[in-house]
C-alpha positions as CSV (number, residue, x, y, z in Angstrom):
1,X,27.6,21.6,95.2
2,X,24.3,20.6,95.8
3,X,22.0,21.5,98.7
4,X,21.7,17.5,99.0
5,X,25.3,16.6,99.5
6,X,25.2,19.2,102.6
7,X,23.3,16.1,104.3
8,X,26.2,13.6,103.7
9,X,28.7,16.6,104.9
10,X,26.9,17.5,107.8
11,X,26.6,13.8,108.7
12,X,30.1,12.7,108.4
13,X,31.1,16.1,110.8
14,X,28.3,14.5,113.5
15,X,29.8,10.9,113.3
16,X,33.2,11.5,113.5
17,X,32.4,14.6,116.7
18,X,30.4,11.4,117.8
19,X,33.7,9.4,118.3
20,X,35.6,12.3,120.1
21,X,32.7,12.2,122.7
22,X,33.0,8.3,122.8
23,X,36.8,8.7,123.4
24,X,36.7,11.9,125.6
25,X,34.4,9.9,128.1
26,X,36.7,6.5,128.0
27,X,39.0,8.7,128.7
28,X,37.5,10.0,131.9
29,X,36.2,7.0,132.8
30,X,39.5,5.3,132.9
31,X,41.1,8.7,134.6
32,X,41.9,6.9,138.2
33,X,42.4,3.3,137.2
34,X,45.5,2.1,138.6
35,X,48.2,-0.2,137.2
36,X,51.0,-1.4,138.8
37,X,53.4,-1.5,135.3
38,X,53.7,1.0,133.0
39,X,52.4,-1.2,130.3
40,X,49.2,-2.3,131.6
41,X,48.5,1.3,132.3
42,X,45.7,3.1,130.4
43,X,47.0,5.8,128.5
44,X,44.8,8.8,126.6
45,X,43.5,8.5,123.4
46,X,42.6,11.1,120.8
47,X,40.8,10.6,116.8
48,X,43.0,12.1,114.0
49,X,40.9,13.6,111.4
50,X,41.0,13.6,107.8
51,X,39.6,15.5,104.9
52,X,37.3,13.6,102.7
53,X,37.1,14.7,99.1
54,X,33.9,15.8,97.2
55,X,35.1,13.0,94.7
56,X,35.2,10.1,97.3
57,X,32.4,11.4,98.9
58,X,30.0,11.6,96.1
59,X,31.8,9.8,92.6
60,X,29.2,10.5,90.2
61,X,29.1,14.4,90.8
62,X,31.6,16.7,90.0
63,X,33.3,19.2,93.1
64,X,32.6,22.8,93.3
65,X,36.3,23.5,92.0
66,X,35.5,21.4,88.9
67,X,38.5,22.6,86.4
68,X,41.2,22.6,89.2
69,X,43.2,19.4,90.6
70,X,42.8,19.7,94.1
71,X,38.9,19.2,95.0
72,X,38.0,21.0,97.6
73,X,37.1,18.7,101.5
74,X,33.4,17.4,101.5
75,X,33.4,16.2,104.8
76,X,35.5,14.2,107.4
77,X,36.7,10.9,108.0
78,X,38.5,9.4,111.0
79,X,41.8,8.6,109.9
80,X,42.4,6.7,113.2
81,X,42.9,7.1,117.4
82,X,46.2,7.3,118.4
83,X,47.3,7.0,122.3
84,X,49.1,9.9,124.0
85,X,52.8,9.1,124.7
86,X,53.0,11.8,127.6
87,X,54.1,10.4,130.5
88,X,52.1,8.1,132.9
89,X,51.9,9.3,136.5
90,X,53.8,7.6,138.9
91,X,51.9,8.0,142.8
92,X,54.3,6.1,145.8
93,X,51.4,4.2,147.9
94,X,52.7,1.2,149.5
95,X,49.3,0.2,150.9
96,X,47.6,0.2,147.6
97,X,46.8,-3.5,146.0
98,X,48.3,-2.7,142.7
99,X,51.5,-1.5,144.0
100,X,54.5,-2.8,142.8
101,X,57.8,-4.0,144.7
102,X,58.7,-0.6,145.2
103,X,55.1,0.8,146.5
104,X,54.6,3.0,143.2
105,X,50.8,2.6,141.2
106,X,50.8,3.7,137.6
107,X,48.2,6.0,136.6
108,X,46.7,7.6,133.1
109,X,47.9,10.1,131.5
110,X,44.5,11.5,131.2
111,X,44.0,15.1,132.1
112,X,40.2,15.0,133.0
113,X,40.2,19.2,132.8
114,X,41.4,19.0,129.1
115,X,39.5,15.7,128.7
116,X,36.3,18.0,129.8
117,X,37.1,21.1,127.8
118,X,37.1,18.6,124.3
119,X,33.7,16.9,125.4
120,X,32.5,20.3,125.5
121,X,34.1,21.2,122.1
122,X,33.0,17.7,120.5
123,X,29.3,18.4,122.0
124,X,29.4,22.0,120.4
125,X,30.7,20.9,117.3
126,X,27.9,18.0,116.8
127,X,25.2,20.3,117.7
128,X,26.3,22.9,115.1
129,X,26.5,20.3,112.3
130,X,22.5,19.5,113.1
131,X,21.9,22.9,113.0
132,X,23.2,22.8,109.6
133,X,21.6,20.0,108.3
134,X,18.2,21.4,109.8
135,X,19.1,24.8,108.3
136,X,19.2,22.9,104.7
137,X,16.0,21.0,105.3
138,X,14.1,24.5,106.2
139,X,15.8,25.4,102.5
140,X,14.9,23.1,101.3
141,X,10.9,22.8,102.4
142,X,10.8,26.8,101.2
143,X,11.9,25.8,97.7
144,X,9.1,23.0,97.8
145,X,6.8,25.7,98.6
146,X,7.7,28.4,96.0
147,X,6.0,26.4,93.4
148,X,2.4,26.8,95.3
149,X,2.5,30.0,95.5
């Protein structure tokens, strides 16, 4: 593997993190909003993940495992966002405008503590990708250098 591919690797770890803090805050923001049928009613959503080979990733360089015929992941993809199918929360107020004929408003399933605990993890996660991809330009800016001395 090249120090040059740790860019691309680093990169696709920051924009997919990126997403999961997109969908972490519309989760939150959409936390209270009321409904009053289960099917109009905002439910949580979470990115799925997937491994990105070093061959998809980079098709003119051979992976690391070269020989082998499983390449080892290069990187992450977002395979998609999938809603939560927990159940929605069900509050009886009569007075409330979206109430339906039996006084019950429909809320999210969104747990803002979890919800808060993932934004945290997401904004972690991002920051220690930059660190690696500032880590491989201090590299690389030393290997530049060795040559002058």
């Amino acid at each position: 593997m090249s120090l040059g591919s740790i860019f691309d690797i680093a990169g696709s770890g920051m924009t997919a993190q990126s997403l999961r803090l997109n969908t972490t805050a519309s989760n939150i923001a959409n936390a209270e909003t009321a409904s009053s049928s289960t099917g109009e009613t905002y439910r949580a959503r979470k990115p799925v993940f997937a491994a990105i080979q070093q061959s998809m990733l980079n098709p003119d360089q051979q992976g690391y495992m070269s020989g082998d015929s499983e390449e080892a992941g290069a990187g992450v993809r977002v395979a998609g966002i999938v809603e939560s199918d927990a159940e929605l929360q069900m509050r009886y107020e009569p007075d409330h405008p979206a109430a339906n004929e039996d006084g019950y408003v429909f809320y999210p399933n969104v747990n803002v503590v979890e919800e808060m605990a993932d934004m945290m993890s997401s904004s972690r996660s991002f920051q220690m990708n930059v660190d690696v991809m500032n880590t491989a330009k201090t590299m690389m800016q030393r290997i530049l250098t060795l040559g002058q001395q």
